[in-house]
C-alpha positions as MATLAB code, in Angstrom:
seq = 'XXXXXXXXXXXXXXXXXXXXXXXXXXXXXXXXXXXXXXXXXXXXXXXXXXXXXXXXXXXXXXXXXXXXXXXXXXXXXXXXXXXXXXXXXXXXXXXXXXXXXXXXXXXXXXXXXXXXXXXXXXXXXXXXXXXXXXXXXXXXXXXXXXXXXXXXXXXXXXXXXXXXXXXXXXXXXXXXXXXXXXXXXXXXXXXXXXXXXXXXXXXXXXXXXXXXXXXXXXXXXXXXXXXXXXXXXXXXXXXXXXXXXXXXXXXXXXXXXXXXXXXXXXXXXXXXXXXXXXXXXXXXXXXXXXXXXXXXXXXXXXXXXXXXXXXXXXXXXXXXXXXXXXXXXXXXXXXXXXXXXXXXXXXXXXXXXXXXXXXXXXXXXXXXXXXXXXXXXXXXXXXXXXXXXXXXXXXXXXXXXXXXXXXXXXXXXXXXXXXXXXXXXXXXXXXXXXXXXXXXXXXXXXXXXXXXXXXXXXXXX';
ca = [
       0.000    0.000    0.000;
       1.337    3.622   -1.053;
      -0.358    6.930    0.161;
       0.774   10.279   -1.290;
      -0.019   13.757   -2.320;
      -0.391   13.942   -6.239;
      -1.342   16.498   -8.073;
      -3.168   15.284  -10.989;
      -2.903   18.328  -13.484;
      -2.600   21.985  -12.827;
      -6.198   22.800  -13.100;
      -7.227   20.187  -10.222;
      -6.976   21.145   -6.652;
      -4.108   18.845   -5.135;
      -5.375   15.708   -3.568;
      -4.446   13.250   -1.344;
      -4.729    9.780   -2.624;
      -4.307    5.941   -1.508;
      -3.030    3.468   -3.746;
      -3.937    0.082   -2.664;
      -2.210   -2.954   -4.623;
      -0.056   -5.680   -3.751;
       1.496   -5.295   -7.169;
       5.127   -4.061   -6.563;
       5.946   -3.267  -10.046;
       3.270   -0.808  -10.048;
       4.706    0.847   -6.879;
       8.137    0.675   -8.226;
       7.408    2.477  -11.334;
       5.002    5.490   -9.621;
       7.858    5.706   -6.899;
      10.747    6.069   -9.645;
       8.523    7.606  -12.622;
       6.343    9.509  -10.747;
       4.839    8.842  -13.880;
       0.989   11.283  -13.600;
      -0.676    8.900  -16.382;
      -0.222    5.719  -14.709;
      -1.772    7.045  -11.613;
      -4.962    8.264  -13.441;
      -5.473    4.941  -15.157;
      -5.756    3.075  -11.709;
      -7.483    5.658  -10.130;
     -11.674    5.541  -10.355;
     -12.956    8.615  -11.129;
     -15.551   10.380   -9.311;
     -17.586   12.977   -9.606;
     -17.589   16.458   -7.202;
     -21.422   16.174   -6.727;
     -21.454   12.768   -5.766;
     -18.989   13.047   -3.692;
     -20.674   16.054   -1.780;
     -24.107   14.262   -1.571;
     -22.492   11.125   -0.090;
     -20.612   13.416    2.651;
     -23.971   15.038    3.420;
     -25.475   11.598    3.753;
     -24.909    9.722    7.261;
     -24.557    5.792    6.685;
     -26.015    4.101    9.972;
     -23.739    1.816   10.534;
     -21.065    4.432   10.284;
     -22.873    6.147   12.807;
     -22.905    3.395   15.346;
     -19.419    3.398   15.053;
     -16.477    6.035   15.810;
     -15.557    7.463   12.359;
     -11.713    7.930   13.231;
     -11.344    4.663   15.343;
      -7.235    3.720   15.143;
      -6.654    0.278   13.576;
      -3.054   -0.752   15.199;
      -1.285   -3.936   14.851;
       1.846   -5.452   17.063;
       2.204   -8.165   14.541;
       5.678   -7.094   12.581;
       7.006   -8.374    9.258;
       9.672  -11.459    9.857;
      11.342   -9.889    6.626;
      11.118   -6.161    6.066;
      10.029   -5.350    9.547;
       7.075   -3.386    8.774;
       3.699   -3.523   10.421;
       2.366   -7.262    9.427;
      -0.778   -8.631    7.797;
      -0.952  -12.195    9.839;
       0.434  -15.066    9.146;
       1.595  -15.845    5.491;
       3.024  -19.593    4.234;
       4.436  -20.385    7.254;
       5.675  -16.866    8.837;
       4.340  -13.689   10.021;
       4.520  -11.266    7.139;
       3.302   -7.889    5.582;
       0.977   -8.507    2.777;
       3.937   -6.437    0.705;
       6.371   -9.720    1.555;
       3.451  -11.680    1.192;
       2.844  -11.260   -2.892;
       7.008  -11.142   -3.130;
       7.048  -14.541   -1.781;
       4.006  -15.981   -4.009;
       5.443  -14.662   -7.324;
       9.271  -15.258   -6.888;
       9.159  -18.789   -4.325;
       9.195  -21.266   -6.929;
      11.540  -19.782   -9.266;
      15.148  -20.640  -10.123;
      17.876  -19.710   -7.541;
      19.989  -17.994  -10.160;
      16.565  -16.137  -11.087;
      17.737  -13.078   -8.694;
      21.597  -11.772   -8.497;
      23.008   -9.986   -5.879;
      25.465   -6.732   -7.015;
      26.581   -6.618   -3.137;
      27.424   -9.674   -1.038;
      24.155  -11.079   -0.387;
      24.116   -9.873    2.919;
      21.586   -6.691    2.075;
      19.507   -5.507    5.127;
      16.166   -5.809    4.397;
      13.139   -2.980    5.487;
      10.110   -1.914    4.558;
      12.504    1.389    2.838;
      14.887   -1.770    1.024;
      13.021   -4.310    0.401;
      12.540   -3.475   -3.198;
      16.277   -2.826   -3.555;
      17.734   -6.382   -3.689;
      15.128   -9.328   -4.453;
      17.981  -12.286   -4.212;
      18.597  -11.071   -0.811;
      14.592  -10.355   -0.109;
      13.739  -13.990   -1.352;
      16.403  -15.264    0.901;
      15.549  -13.784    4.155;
      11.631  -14.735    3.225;
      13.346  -18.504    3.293;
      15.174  -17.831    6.481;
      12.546  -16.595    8.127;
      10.620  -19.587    7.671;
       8.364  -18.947    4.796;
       7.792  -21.976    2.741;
       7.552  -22.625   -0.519;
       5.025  -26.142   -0.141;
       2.617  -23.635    1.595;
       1.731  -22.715   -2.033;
      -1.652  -23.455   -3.029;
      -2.169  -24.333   -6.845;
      -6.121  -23.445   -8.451;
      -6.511  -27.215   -8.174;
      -4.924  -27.820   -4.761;
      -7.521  -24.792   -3.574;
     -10.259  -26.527   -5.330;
      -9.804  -29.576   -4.044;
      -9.482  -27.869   -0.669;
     -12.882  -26.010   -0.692;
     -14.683  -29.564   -2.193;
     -12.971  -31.014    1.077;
     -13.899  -28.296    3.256;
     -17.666  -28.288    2.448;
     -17.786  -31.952    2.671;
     -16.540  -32.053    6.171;
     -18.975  -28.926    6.988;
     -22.045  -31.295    6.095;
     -20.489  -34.628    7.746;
     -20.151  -32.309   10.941;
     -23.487  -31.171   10.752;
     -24.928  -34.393   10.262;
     -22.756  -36.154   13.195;
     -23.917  -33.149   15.770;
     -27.345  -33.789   15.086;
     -26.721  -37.506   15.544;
     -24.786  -36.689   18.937;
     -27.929  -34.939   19.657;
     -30.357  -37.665   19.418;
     -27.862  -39.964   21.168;
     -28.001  -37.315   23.920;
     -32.009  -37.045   24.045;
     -31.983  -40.970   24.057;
     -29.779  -41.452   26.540;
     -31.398  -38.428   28.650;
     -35.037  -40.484   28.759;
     -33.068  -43.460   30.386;
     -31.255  -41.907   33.148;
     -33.490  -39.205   34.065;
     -36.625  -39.893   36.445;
     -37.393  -37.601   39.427;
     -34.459  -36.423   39.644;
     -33.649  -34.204   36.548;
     -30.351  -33.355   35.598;
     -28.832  -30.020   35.052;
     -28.316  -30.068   30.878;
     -24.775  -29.597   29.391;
     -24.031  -27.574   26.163;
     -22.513  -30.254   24.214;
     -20.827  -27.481   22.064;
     -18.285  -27.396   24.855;
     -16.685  -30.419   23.468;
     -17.999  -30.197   19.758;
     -16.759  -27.206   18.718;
     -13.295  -28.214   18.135;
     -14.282  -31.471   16.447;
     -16.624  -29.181   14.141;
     -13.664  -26.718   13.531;
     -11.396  -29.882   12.627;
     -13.882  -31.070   10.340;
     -14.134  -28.433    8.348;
     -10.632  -26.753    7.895;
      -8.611  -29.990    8.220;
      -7.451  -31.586    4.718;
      -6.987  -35.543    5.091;
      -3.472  -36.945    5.622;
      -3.311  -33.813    8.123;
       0.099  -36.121    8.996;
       1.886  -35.231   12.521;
       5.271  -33.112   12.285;
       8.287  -34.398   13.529;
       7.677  -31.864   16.826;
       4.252  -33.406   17.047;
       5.330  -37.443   17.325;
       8.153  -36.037   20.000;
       5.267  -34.147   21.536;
       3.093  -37.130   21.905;
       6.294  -39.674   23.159;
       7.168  -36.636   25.312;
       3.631  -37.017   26.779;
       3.310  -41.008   26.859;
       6.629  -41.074   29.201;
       5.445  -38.350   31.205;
       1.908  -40.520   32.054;
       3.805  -43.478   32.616;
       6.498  -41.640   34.960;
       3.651  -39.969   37.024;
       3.621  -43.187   39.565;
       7.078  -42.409   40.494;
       6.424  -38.684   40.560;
       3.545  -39.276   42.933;
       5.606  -41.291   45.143;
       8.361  -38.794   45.389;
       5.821  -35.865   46.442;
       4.105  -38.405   49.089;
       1.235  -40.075   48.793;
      -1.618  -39.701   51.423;
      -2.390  -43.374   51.646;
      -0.779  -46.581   51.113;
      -1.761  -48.126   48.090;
      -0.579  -51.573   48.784;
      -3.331  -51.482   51.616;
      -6.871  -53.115   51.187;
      -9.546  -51.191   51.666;
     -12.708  -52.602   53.838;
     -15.001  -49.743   54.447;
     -16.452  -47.265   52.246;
     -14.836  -44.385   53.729;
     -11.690  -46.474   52.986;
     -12.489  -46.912   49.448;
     -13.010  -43.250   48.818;
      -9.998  -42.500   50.548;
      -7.757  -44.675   48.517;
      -8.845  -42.880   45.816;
      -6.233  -40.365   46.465;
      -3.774  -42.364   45.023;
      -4.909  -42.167   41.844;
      -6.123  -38.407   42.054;
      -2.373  -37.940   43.024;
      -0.913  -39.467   39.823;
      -2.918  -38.018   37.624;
      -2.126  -34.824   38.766;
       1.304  -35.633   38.804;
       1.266  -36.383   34.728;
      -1.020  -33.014   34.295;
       2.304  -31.243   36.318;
       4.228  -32.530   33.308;
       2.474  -31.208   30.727;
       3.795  -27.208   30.459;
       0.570  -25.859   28.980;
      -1.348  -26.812   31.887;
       1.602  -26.595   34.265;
       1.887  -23.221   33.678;
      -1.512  -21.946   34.284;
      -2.855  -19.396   36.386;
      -2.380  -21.201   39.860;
      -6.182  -20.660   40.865;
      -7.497  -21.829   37.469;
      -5.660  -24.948   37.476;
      -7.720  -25.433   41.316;
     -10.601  -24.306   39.819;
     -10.186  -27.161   36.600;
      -8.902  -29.833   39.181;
     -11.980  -29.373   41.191;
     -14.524  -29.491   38.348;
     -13.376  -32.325   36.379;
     -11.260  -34.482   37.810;
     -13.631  -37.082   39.332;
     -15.120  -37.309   35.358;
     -11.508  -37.985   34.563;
     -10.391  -40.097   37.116;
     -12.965  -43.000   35.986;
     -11.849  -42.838   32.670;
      -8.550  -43.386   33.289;
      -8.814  -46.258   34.918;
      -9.771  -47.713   31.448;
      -5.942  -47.680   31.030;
      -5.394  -49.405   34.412;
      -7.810  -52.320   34.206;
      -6.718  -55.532   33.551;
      -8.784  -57.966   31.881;
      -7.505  -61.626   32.702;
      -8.353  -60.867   36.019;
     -11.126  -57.882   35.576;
      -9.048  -55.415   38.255;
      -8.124  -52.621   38.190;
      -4.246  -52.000   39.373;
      -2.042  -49.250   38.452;
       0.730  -50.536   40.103;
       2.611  -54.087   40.422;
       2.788  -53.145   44.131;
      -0.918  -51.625   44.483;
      -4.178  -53.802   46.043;
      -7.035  -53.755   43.545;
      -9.692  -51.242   43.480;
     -12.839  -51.743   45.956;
     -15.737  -51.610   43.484;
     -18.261  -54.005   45.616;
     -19.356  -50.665   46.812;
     -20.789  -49.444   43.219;
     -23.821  -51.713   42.673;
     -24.714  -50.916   46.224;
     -24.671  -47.452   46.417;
     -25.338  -46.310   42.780;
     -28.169  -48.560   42.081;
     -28.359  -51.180   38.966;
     -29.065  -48.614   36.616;
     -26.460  -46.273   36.696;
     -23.970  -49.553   37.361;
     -25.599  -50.741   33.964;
     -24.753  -47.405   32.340;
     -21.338  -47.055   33.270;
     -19.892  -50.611   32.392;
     -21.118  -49.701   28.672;
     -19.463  -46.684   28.311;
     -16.397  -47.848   30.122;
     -16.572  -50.626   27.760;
     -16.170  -48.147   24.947;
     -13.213  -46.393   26.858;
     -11.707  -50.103   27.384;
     -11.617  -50.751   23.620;
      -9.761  -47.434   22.397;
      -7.136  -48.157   25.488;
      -6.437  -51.650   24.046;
      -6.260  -50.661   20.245;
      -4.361  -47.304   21.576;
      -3.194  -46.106   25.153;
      -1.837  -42.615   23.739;
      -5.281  -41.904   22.646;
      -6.709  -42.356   26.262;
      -3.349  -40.178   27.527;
      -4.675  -37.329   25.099;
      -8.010  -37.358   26.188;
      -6.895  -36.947   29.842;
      -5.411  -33.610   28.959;
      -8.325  -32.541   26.789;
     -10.537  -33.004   29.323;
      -8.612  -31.088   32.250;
      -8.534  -28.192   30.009;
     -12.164  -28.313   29.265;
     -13.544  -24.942   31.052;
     -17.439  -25.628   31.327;
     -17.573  -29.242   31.059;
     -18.361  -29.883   34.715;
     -21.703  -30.201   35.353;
     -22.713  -28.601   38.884;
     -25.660  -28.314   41.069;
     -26.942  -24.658   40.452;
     -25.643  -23.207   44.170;
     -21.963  -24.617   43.247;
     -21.390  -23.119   40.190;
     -17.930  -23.377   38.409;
     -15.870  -19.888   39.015;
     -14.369  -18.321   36.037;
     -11.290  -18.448   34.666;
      -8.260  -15.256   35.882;
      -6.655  -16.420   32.422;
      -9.680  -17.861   29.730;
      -7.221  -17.590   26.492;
      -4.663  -19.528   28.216;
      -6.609  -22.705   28.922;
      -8.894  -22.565   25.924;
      -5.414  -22.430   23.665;
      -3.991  -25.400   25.512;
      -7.195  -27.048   25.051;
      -7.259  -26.206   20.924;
      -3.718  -27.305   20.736;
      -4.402  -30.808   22.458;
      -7.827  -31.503   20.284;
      -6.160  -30.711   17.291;
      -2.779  -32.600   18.193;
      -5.342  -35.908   19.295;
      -7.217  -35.555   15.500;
      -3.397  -35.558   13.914;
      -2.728  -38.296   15.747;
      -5.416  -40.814   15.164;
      -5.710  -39.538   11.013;
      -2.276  -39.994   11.094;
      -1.768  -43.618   12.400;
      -5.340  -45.013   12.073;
      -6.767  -42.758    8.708;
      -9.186  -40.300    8.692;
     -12.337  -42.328    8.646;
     -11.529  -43.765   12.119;
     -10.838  -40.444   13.214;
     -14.198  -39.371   12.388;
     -15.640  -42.737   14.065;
     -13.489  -42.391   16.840;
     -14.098  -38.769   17.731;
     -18.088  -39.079   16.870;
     -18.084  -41.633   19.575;
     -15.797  -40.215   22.075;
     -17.766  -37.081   22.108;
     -21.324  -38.470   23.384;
     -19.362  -40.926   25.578;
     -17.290  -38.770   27.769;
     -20.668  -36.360   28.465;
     -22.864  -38.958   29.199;
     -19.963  -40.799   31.297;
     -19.852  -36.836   33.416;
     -23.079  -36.827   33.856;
     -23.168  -40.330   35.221;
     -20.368  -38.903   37.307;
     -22.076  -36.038   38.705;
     -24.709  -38.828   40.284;
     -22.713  -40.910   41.628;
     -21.324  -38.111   43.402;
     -24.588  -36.669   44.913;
     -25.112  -40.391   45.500;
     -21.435  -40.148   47.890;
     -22.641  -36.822   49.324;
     -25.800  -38.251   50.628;
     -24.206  -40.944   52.049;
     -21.459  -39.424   53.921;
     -22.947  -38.537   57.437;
     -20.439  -35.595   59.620;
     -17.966  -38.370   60.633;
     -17.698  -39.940   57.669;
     -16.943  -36.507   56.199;
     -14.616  -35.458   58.927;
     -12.298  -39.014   58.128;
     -11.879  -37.816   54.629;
      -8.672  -36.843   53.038;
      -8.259  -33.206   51.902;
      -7.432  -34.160   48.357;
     -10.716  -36.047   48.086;
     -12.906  -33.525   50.054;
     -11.555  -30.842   47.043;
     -12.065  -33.582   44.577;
     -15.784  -34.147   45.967;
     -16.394  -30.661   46.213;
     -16.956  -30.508   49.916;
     -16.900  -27.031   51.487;
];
């Protein structure tokens, strides 16, 4: 973009005029030429009257807005250091550097010559001076030539795009009708608080539609995802380090017993969320606030990578007494117990086809703000830092799709995800029962030989 005062001919009253174009050529020649007839052949002409009735006129949606409201940007040009557009093929760039890069990327490296020592200094007042040395620094700067889009490759793209738009559409309302179905089972008297389901769904439905197929991980992505498979399977020894608040080798006999070895678990997990720097580094009180809410969801479905079937346990540990569940059927009723061994069934199968699928879900789901469902006098508090988590949470959803396209193609990604998604929010709300089920249960001195961990996970004041 050039702006400058031209005078047009000496008859005209001098004007100020913008020149919008991402053609550099035409900028070149105007700034070298000042050449008067090339500017009035890209200039539209207008005429005075017209141009005094339209400033008499008042648009309204002008109106409702300031008229002189500043438009700054802190994004800055990788290349020429000028104010930046976004980001363009693979680096944050002006729109200037942006058009540079599309015309010149895929030509020959002897296309451009340098009459220095290719070492030019490139800014927004150079840029124009040496293109061998411009191109270069676009490549340095990580702008990338494969981020080139050909009229087919775009076509193909926008086909793809508006295929997945209509797949999404049609799995949402079918996540929908799973949801009313499975609503009319479990709810009698007692009806539940409802959960937008576009918590979760969102990011699937952005996936859908703006992810190509063979979306394949990056080599940062697989070390991302080994990086986060040794840190789950490290978090045992992490948790004993810190101290654990029971013995886990101990059987447990009583109910209050039962709930209380539940730390140990609650413990390890968050000793593999500690691990994981986007979460890690979270506004202390919203990681409380995210460990409160969803943690008891999470900690059942984690034990889908714990359970063993020869023996239908579940042990973490070599060293650890099985999990107490004679409790369950008792407490929770048959109907909820009937529930939760289908959808834990579900859980069971993706663990045994693919444990880092189950460790990515884990994080997902501590970074979901608003997935908790809560009674309506224990409502969840809000966030000190909303971008932060919601970021984390984008990056993990997006990293999980990569992964399962990538290793088990994108039609079980779709399956996968389109059953994960109704699963894990019925599974809450069967959660969110079972734990009005404990808290009704629990007389004063049961609640008074509780560990703190589990009072916090419980949500007892």
């Amino acid at each position: 973009m050039m702006l400058s005062n031209i005078s047009l001919s000496p008859s005209r009253k001098r004007q100020r005029v913008m020149i919008i174009t991402a053609d550099d050529d035409i900028i070149d020649e105007i700034e070298k030429t000042n050449n008067i007839s090339l500017i009035e052949q890209i200039i539209l002409p207008s005429q005075d009257n017209n141009n005094n009735k339209r400033s008499n006129q008042q648009n309204p949606v002008e109106s409702f807005y300031p008229k002189n409201k500043s438009k700054s940007s802190s994004l800055i040009c990788v290349v020429c250091e000028s104010s930046a557009s976004g980001y363009n093929f693979g680096a944050i760039a002006c729109e200037s550097c942006k058009a540079f890069f599309r015309r010149h990327a895929r030509k020959e490296p002897t296309a451009f010559h340098c009459s220095d020592k290719n070492d030019c200094k490139i800014t927004s007042e150079t840029r124009r001076n040496c293109s061998a040395c411009r191109l270069a620094k676009c490549f340095s700067s990580g702008m990338q030539c494969d981020r080139l889009s050909s009229i087919e490759q775009k076509a193909e793209k926008r086909r793809q795009i508006e295929e997945n738009r209509k797949l999404a559409l049609n799995l949402k309302s079918k996540i929908n009708e799973e949801e009313i179905q499975f609503s009319s089972l479990t709810c009698s008297d007692n009806l539940i608080p409802s959960i937008d389901t576009n918590v979760l769904f969102t990011d699937f439905t952005y996936l859908l539609q703006t992810q190509p197929q063979q979306a394949l991980l990056t080599s940062d992505d697989l070390q991302r995802i080994e990086t986060i498979s040794n840190s789950y399977h490290n978090r045992i020894e992490f948790a004993a380090r810190s101290g654990l608040p029971w013995d886990p080798s101990m059987h447990t006999k009583t109910f209050i017993e039962v709930l209380n070895s539940q730390s140990v678990p609650v413990m390890r997990l968050l000793s593999y969320f500690k691990q994981i720097p986007e979460f890690d580094q979270l506004n202390v009180d919203d990681k409380v606030t995210l460990i409160k809410h969803n943690l008891i969801t999470i900690l059942g479905i984690n034990t889908a990578l714990s359970y063993k079937t020869d023996t239908c346990e579940i042990i973490e540990n070599d060293s650890d007494a099985p999990s107490n569940t004679q409790y369950y059927s008792v407490l929770h009723g048959y109907q909820i117990c009937k529930q939760l061994h289908k959808i834990f069934h579900s859980f069971l199968e993706i663990a045994q086809c693919d444990r880092k699928i189950i460790e990515l879900i884990l994080i997902i789901l501590i970074l979901t703000k608003g997935f908790s469902i809560t009674n309506y006098n224990d409502d969840e508090q809000i966030l000190n830092d909303n971008m932060s988590v919601y970021r984390a949470h984008n990056y993990y959803t997006e990293l999980l799709w990569k992964y399962i396209e990538t290793n088990h193609g994108y039609k079980k990604a779709i399956d996968l995800f389109s059953q994960l998604i109704p699963h894990v929010i019925s599974w809450q709300k069967l959660h969110d029962d079972m734990r009005n089920n404990i808290l009704k249960t629990l007389s004063p001195d049961d609640t008074k030989q509780l560990l703190p961990i589990m009072k916090s996970i419980l949500r007892i004041l």
